[in-house]
N, C-alpha and C positions, 0 to 999 in steps of 0.2 A: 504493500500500500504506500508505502512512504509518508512522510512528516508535511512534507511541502504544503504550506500555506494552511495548512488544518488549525481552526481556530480554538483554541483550549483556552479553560479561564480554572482559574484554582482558586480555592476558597484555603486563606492561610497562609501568610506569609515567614511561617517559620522555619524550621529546618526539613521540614519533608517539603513544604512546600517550596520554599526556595531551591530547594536540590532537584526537584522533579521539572521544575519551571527549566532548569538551567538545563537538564537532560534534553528535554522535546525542543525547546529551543535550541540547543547544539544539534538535532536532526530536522530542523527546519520548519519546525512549527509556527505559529503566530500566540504567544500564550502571553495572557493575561491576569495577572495574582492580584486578588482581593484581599485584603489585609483588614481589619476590623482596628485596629489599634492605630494611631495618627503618627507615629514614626515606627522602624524597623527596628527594635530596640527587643533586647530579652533578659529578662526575668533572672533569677537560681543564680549558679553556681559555677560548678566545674561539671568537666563531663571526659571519659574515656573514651576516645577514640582506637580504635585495636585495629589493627592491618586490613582485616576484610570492609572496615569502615575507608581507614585512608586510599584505598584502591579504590571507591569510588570518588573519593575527593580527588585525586590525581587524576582520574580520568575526566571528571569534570574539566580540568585546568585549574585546579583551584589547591593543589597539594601544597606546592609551594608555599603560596599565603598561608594555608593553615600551618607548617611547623611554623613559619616565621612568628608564629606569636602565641605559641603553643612549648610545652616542658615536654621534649621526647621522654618516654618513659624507659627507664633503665630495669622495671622489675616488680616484682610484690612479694611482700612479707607478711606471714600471718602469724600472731605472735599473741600471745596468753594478756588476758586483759589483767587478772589480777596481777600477775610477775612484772609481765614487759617482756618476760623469754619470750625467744622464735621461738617458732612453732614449723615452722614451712618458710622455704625461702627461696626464689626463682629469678634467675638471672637471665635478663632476656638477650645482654648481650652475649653470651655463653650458649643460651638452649634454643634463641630464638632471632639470629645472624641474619639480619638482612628485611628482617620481618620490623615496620615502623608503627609503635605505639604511642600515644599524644596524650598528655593530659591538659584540657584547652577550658579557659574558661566558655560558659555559653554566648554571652553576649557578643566575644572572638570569632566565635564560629557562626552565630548568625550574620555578621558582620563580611565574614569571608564569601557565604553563601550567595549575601547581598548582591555584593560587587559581582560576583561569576554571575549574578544572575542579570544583573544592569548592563555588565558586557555581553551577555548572549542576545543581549535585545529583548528583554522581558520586559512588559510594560507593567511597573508595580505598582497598583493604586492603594494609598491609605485611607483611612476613615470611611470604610466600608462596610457600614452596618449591615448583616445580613440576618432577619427574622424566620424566613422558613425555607426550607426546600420543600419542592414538591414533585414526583417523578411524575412526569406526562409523557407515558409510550416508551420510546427507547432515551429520550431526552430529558432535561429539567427543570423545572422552573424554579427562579432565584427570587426569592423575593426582599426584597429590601427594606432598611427600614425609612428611606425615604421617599417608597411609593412607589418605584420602578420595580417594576419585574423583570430579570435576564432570562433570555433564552440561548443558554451557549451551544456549542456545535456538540463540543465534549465540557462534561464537568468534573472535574477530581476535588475530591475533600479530603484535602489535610490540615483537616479544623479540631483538630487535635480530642482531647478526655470525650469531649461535651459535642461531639460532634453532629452537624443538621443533617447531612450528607449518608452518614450512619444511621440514623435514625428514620432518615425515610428508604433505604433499604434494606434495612433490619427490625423496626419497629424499636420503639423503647425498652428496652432492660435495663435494669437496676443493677450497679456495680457488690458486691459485695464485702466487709472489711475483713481485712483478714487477717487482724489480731495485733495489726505490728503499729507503730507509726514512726516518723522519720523527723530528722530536725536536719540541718542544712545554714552550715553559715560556713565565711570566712574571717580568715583572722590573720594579720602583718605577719610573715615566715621573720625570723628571729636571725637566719644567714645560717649557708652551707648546707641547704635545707637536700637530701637525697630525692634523686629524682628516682624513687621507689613508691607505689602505694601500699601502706602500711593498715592492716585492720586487724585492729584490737575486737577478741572475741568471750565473750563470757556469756552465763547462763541469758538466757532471751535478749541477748544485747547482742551489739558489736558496734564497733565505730571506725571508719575508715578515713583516712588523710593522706592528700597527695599533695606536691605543691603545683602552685601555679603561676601564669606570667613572668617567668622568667628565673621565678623562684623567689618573688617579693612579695606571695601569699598563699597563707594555704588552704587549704577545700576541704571542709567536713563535713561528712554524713556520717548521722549517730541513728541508730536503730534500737528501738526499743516493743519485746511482746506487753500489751496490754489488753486489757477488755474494754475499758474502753476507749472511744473510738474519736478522732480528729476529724473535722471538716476536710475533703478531701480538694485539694489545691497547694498553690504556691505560696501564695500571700499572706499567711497568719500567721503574725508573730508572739515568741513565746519569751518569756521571764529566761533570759540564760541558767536565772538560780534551777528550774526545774530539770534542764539539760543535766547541769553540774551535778543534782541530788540521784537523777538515774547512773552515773556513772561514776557516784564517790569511792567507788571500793576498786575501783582503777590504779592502775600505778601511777609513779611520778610523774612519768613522761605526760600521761595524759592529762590530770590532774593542770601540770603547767599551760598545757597545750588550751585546756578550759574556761582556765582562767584570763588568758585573754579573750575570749568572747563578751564582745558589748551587744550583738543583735544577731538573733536567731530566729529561725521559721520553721514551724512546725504542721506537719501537714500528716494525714491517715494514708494509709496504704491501702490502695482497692483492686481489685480482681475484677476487668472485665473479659469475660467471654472473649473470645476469638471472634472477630463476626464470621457468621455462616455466609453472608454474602459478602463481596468486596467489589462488586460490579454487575450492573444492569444495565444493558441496553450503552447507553455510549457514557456514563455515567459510573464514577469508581471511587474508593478509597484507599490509602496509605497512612504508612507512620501508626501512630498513636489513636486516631481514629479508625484503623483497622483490627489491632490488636496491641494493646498497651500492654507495656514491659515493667515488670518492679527490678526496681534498679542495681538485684543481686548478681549483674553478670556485668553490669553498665554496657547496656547491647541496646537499650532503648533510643538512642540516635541514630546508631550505627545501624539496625533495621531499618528504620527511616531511609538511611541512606542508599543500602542494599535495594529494598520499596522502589527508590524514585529511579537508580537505573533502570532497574530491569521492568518496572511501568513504561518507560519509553522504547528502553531495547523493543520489548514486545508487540507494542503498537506501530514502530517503523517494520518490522517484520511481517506484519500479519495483510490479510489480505483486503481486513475492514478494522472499525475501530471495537465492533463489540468483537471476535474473534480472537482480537488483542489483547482486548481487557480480561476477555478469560482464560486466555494463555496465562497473561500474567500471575492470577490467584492462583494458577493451576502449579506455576513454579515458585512461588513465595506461600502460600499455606503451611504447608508442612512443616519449611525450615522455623517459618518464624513460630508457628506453635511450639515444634523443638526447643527453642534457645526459651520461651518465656516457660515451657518446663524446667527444662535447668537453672534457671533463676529462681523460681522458689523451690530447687531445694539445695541453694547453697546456701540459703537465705539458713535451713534447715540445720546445713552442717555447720556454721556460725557461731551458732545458740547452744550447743548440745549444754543439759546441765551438769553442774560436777558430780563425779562421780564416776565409776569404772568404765560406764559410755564414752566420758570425753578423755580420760586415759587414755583408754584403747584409739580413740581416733588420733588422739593428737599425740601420741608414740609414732602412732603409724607413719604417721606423716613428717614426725621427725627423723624416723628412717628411710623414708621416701626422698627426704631434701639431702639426707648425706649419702646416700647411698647408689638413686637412680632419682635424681629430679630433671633429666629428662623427660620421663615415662610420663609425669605430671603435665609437661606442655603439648607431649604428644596426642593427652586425654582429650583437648579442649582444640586439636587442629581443625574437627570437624566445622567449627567457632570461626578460628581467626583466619585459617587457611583458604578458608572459603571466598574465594574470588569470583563476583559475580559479573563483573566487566572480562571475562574471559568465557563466559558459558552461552 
């Protein structure tokens, strides 16, 4: 079929959506990003980028820019939250030669996405309120919230948790909690800071820290099991003291690492479904509005990313656009359910409580890091090895 002159419009101008714009755009599309927010700006924190994510950034054009303001990542460490001892130790320049890992703040990478997507020729409009979707036939109707209705050629939603897009080809489902919730802040790195991510693990907790920008701050997310449950978003901020009181039986390291937090966010961790549908008619979704990721593998961008090539791969292949779009689900379903299983249950082997269970695992594993740590990165090649701009 070819891209040429096919007019697409995306609803979301964040990382899938920016990434996917810039795909159909690089094979000749005419595509248009609806943004809801009045500048291109993002939210959180940090985020991991792992090789099967930067293979699609490089193939974008956009590799470059992202390490330029990205901490390559040299490793992870998992390391006993009451002691501070490792636990697990992986060296990627040793076990994983050649393979490039990023820890990028987000705002960085929506920023990078931007530009690739400014220079493909995307036209990106902000302050695009959009109140409903509605599927009419194989097409969609946009409804706005200032009266106008779009009729695009093709529609994609990468309208991320809350998505319209999802919801008129899925019907409404309710997310489920699923016990945990999460806190998320930065705080000024102190100098010499290892470019390793480090996750301290103890009974239903664990907390993880990377640095970032250069190595002039660093990125935490603290994980905590409770009943109950957080409003589930970005935006809610919490008393640091409550952070501090879940992880006072931490070592020193963290304890210090705590104590400089002045502003933290706190948000519930939910479980949506996979959607069963991901496209109708010339009409699809990606990212986060297809199938959202808890962020125990930090794959939830990098899906996104994997999503927005192979949505375009598919559709310059195919011989129509619905043809495409169901290529597409037909080759991203499976993996991305995959990875968001294994995400909750690292989320699992984190938490284990004390006692002869976390013994046993965390021996194991300290003979696995002196012995064959290796075998540990070969477990997870199905993960990073995975290059989706070659298939």
């Amino acid at each position: 079929m070819g891209l040429n002159e096919q007019d697409i419009s995306i609803l979301g101008g964040g990382i899938a959506g920016l990434a996917v714009a810039t795909a159909l755009a690089g094979r000749g599309a005419q595509v248009t990003v609806l943004e809801q927010a009045d500048a291109i700006t993002e939210v959180g924190a940090g985020l991991q980028i792992g090789p099967n994510g930067f293979a699609v950034m490089r193939a974008l054009g956009a590799g470059e820019a992202l390490a330029d303001c990205s901490v390559r990542a040299q490793g992870v460490c998992l390391l006993d939250g009451s002691s501070g001892k490792p636990v697990f130790g992986l060296d990627f320049q040793r076990f994983a030669a050649g393979q490039e890992y990023y820890f990028v703040h987000r705002a960085d990478l929506v920023d990078v996405l931007a530009d690739a997507a400014r220079g493909a020729g995307v036209d990106i409009r902000l302050s695009q309120q959009v109140t409903d979707v509605v599927l009419d036939g194989p097409a969609a109707q946009v409804q706005m919230a200032s009266g106008e209705v779009l009729t695009p050629d093709v529609l994609i939603g990468a309208d991320g948790l809350h998505s319209k897009v999802r919801v008129a080809l899925n019907g409404q489902r309710e997310p489920f909690f699923t016990g945990q919730v999460a806190w998320r802040t930065i705080v000024p790195a102190i100098g010499n800071e290892p470019a390793v991510a480090k996750v301290y693990m103890g009974a239903g907790r664990h907390l993880v820290v990377y640095p970032l920008r250069g190595g002039e701050m660093l990125n935490i997310v603290a994980v905590q099991e409770r009943d109950e449950w957080a409003e589930e978003g970005w935006n809610f901020q919490d008393d640091p003291a409550n952070l501090q009181a879940v992880f006072a039986d931490f070592g020193a390291e963290v304890q210090a690492l705590l104590a400089r937090v002045d502003k933290v966010y706190l948000w519930g961790l939910f479980r949506h479904p996979v959607a069963t549908k991901w496209h109708q008619g010339r009409v699809a979704i990606l990212g986060d509005a297809a199938h959202p990721t808890l962020p125990f593998m930090a794959q939830g961008a990098v899906m996104a990313l994997e999503d927005a090539w192979v949505l375009a791969d598919a559709l310059d292949k195919a011989d129509s656009v619905e043809a495409g779009l169901a290529a597409y689900q037909a080759r991203r379903h499976e993996r991305a359910s995959k990875v968001i299983e294994a995400a909750s249950k690292n989320a699992r082997n984190y938490h284990l409580p004390a006692g002869p269970m976390r013994f046993a695992a965390h021996t194991a594993l300290r003979l696995g890091s002196r012995f064959a740590p290796s075998l540990a990165m070969k477990k997870f090649d199905w993960v990073y090895k995975h290059d989706v701009t070659k298939t």
